[in-house]
C-alpha positions in Angstrom: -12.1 4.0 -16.4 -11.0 6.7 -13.8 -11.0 10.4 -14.2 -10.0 12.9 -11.7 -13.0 15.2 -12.2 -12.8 18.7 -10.2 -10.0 16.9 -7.8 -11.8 13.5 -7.0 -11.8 10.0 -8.6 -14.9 9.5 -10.5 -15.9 6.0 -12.9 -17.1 6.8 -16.3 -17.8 4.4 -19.2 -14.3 3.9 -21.6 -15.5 5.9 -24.3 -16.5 8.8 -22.3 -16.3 12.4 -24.3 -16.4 15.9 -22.5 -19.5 16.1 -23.0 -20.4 12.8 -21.4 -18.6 14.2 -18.0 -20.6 17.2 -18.4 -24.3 15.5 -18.0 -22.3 13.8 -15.0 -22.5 17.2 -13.4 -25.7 18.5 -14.3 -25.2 18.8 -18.1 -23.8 21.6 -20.1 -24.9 25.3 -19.0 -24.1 29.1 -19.9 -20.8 30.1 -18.1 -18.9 27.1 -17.5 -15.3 25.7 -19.2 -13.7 22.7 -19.4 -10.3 21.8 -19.1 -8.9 18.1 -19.7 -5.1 18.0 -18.4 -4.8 21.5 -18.3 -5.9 22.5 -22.1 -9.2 24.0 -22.4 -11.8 22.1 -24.5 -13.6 24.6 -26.8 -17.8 23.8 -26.5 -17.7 23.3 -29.9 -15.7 20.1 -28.9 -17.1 19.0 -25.9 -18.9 15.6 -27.6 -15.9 14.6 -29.9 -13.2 14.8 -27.7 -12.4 11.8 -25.8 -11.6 11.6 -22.3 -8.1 9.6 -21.5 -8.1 7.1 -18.6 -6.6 9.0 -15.8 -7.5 12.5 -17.0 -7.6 15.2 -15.0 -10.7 17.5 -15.7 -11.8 20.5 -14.5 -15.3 21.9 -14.7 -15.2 25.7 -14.3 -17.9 28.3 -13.5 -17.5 31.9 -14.1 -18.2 34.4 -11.7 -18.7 38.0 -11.8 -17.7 40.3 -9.1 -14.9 42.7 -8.5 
């Protein structure tokens, strides 16, 4: 299947979780969010929530600064 991950089209396996995305980009790490569609997965649910064909996910990294 498809995903839209951080704005381009990337193939995962069908039963890809958030977590599975995650190790796509270098695996999970302090600082970072994730947002499927919009709604912000807690870590706590990054490897049982499912990713829907289609989805839109964003992988975000916060930065300190003023």
């Amino acid at each position: 299947m498809e995903i839209k991950l951080n704005g381009e089209w990337t193939e995962f396996p069908d039963d890809a979780t958030v977590a599975d995305v995650l190790e796509h980009t270098g695996g999970p790490r302090p600082g970072i969010a994730v947002a499927v569609d919009g709604v912000v997965v807690r870590r706590a649910d990054w490897a049982a929530t499912p990713v829907p064909k289609g989805a839109g996910v964003d992988v975000l990294t916060a930065v300190q600064g003023g």
